[in-house]
C-alpha positions in Angstrom: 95.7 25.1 185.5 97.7 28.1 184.1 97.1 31.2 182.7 98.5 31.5 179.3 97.2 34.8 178.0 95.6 37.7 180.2 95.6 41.2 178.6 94.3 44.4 178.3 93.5 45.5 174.2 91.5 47.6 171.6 88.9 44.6 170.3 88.7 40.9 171.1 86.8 38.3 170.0 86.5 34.2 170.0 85.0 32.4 167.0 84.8 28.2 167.4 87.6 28.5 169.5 89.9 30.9 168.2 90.9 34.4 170.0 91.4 37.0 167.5 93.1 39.9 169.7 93.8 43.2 168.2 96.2 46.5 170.0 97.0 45.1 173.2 98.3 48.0 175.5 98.6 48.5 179.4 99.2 52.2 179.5 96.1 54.7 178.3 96.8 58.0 178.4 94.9 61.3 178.9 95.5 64.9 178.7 92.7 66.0 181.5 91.7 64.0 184.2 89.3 63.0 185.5 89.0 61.1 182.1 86.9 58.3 180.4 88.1 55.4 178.3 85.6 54.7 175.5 85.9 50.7 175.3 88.8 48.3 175.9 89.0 44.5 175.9 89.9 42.2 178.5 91.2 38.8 177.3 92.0 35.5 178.9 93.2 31.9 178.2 93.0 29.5 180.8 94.3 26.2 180.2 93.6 23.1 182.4 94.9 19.6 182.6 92.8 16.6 182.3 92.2 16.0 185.8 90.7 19.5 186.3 87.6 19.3 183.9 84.6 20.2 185.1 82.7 23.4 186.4 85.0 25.9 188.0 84.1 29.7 188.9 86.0 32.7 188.3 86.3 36.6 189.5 87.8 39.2 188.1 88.5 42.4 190.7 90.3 45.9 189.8 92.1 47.7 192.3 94.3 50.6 192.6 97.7 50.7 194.6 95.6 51.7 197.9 93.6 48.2 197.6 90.5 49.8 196.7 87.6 48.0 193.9 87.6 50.5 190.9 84.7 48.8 189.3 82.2 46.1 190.2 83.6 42.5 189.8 83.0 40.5 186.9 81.9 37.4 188.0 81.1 33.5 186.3 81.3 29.7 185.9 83.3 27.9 182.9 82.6 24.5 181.8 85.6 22.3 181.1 85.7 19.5 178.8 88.1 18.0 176.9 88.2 16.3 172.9 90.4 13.6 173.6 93.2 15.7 175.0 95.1 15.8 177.9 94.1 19.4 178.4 91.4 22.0 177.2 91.9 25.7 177.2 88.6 28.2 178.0 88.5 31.9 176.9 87.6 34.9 178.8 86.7 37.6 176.8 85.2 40.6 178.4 84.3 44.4 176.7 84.3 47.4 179.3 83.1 50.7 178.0 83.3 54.2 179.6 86.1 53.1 182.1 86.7 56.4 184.4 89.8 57.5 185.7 89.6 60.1 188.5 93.8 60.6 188.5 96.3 59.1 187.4 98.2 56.0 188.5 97.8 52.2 188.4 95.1 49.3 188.8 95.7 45.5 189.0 92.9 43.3 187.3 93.2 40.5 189.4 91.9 36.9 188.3 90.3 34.3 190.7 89.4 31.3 189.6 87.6 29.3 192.7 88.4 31.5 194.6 92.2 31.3 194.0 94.1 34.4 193.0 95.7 33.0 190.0 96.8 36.3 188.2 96.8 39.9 188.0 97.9 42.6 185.4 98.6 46.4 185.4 97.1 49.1 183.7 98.6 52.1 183.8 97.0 55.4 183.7 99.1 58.6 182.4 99.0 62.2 182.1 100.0 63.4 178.6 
């Protein structure tokens, strides 16, 4: 399997198979802290080969650069199956609202998929 889109962005969306992905960004940032994002997007495009159809699970963990969770894991199963092809590609598409930044510095979103750490991207949080 490998991971061929995994962002951070304004709106997302998938409609019979197509992502539609709008402002993707991985800095936000804030005048006063602590501070609260109103909504972001998390998007991902997973694609596997034929021989890995089938149920798989997946995680997805945010931490900051001390290791600790920022927010409770978002957690699942995707269903693989191919149309004739020798691979399939599955969408994660995830809406957060009301993020809260206490200060600011970094998190990884970090992507398991059973129970594999496949992926992880930054987002970084500034003051203005």
């Amino acid at each position: 399997m490998k991971i061929e889109l995994f962002t951070f962005c304004d709106f997302a969306q998938e409609n019979g198979g197509k992502l539609t992905i709008v402002g993707t960004f991985d800095n936000i940032i804030s005048r006063n802290f602590p501070c609260v994002h109103p909504h972001l997007s998390v998007v991902i495009r997973v694609r596997f080969d034929l021989w890995e159809f089938g149920q798989h699970t997946f995680r997805i963990e945010t931490r900051d650069l001390n290791g600790e969770i920022n927010m409770e894991a978002i957690s699942g199963n995707i269903e693989v199956r191919g149309v004739g092809n020798a691979s399939a590609v599955s969408h994660l598409v995830f809406s957060i609202s009301n993020l809260q930044f206490k200060t600011p510095g970094m998190i990884n979103m970090v992507l398991f998929i059973d129970d594999k750490e496949m992926d992880s991207i930054p987002l970084y949080i500034r003051k203005n």
